[in-house]
C-alpha positions as CSV (number, residue, x, y, z in Angstrom):
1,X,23.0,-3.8,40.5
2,X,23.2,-0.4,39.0
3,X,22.2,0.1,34.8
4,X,23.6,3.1,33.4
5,X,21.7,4.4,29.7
6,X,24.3,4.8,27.7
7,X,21.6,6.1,25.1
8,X,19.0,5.1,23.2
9,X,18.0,4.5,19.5
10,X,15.8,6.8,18.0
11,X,16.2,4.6,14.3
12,X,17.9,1.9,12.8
13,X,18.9,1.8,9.0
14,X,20.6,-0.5,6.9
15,X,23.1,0.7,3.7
16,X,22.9,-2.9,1.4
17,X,24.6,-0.7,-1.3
18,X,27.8,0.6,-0.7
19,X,27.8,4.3,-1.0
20,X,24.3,4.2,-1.6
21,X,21.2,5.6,0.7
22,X,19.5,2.7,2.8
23,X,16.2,1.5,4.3
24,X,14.8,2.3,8.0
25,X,14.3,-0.7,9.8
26,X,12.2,-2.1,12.8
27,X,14.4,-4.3,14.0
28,X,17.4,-6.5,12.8
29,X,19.6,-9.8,13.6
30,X,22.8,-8.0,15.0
31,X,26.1,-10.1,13.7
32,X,29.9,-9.5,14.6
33,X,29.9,-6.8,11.7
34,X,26.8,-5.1,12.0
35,X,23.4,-5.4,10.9
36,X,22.3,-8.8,8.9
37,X,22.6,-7.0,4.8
38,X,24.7,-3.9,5.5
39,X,26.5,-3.3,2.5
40,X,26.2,-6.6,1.1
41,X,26.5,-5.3,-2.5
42,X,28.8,-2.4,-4.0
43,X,28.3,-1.0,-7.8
44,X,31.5,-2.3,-9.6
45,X,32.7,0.2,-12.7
46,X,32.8,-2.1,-15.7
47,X,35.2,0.6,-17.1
48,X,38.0,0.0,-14.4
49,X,36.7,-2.8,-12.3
50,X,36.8,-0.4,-9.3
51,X,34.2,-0.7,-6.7
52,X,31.6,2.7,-7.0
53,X,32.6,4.8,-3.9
54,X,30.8,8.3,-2.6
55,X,34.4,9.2,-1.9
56,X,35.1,9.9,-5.4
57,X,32.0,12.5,-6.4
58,X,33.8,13.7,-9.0
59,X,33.3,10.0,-11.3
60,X,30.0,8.8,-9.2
61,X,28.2,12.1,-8.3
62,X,24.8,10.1,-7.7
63,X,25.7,7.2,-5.6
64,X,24.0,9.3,-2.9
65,X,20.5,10.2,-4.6
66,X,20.1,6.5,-5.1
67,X,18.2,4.2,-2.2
68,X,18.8,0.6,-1.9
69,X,16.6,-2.0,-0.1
70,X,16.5,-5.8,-0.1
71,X,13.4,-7.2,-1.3
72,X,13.2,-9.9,1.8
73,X,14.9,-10.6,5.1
74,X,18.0,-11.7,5.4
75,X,19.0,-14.7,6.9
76,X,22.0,-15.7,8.7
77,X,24.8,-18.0,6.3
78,X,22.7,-17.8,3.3
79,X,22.6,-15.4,-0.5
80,X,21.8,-12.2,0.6
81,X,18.3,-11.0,-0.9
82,X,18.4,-9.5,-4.1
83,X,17.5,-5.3,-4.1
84,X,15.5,-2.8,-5.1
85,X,16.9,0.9,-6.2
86,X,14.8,4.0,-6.1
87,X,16.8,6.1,-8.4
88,X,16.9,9.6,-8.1
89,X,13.9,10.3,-10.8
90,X,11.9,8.2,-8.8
91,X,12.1,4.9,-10.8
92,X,13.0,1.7,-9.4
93,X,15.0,-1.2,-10.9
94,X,15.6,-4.6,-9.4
95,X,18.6,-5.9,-9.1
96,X,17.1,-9.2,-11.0
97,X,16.3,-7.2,-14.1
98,X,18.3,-8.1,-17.4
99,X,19.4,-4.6,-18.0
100,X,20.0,-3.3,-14.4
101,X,23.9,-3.3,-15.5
102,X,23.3,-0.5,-18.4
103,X,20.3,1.0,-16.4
104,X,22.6,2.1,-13.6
């Protein structure tokens, strides 16, 4: 039997934020939509109810200076793990933190 390479991967990276930078990875549990804790979680605009999209810079021009990472390992059929985002001045909030809302 012949094995063509169809490529190879260089680096894998999760998103858990929608919109958001991720985390590089050494490995992850593959599922039917991707990696285990890919975009689990999306900012939600308390103003509108709207989900926080990169494709509309013009009302969330940061979403993109912002890196998102679960604190453990995700495991299949249970809560994803909650997060921790760098923001772009270098602090970091958890998502468990009582004012992460007004933070962000």
């Amino acid at each position: 039997m012949t094995q063509t390479v169809l490529g190879s991967i260089v680096s894998l990276w999760r998103y858990p934020v929608k919109s958001m930078l991720g985390e590089e990875l050494n490995s992850s549990e593959v599922t039917k939509r991707g990696l285990l804790g890919d975009r689990v979680y999306a900012l939600v605009d308390s103003s509108d109810g709207r989900v926080a999209t990169a494709k509309n810079p013009r009302k969330w021009p940061h979403l993109f200076d912002c890196h998102a990472a679960l604190t453990d390992i995700p495991v299949s059929g249970s809560k994803a793990p909650s997060l921790r985002i760098t923001l772009p001045d270098g602090d970091v909030v958890e998502s468990e933190q009582p004012d992460v809302n007004q933070i962000l």
